[in-house]
N, C-alpha and C positions, 0 to 999 in steps of 0.2 A: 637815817634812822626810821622816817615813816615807813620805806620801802619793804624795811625787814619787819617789821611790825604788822603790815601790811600782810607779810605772805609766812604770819602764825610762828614766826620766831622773836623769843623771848628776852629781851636788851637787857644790858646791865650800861646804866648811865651813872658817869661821873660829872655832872655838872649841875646847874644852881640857874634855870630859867625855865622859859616855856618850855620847854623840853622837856622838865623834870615831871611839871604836872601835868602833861600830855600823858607819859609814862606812869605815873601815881594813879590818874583818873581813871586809865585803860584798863588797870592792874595788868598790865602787859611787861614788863620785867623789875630788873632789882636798879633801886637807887643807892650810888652809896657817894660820900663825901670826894669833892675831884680831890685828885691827885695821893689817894689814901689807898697803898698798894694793900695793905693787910685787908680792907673791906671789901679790893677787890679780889683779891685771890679768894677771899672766904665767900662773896657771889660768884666766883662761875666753880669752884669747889663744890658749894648748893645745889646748884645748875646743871652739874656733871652727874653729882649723884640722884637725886631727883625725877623721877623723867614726871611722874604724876606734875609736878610745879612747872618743869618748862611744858610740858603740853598746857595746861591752863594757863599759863600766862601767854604764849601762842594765841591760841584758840581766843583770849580775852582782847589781846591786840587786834586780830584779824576783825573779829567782831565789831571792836570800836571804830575801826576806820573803814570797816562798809556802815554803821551807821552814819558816823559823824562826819567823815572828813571823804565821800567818795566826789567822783566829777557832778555827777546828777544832782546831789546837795550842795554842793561848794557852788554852784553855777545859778539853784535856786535861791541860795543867801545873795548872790552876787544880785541878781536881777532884781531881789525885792530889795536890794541897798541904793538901785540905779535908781528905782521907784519911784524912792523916797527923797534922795537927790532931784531928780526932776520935779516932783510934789513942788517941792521946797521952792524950787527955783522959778516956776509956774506962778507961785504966789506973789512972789519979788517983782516980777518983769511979766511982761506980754512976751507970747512968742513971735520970733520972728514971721512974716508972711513968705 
């Protein structure tokens, strides 16, 4: 899902987790209740007709995840979480010589 999100096309999810509000947050496609064909036929009917809506919710995807979720952020979250870990662990114990 990130992938296609990723490269400005517009999802239609049916499920009920991180996923959803990944997708909600982005405004990067349509949420509808899982396994609910009538909501889904009537999001990619939307979809089809639409082009103004799937380009912006594209265009909103793409954007979200070169903010949020690219390697060069994911890597800096990562490193300032090792940090903190160590911080912590520093404080516990001597480091080894």
């Amino acid at each position: 899902m990130l992938e296609f999100i990723a490269c400005g096309w517009p999802v239609i999810l049916g499920v009920q987790n991180q996923a959803r509000q990944l997708v909600e947050t982005a405004q990067a496609g349509i949420c509808i209740e899982p396994e609910n064909t009538e909501e889904l036929r009537d999001a990619i009917i939307k979809l089809y007709k639409d082009k103004k809506l799937r380009k912006s919710l594209g265009n909103n995807g793409r954007s979200y995840i070169a903010e949020n979720l690219s390697r060069k952020r994911t890597a800096a979250t990562y490193i300032e979480v090792l940090k903190g870990v160590v911080a912590r662990w520093r404080g516990k114990r001597a480091l080894p010589q």
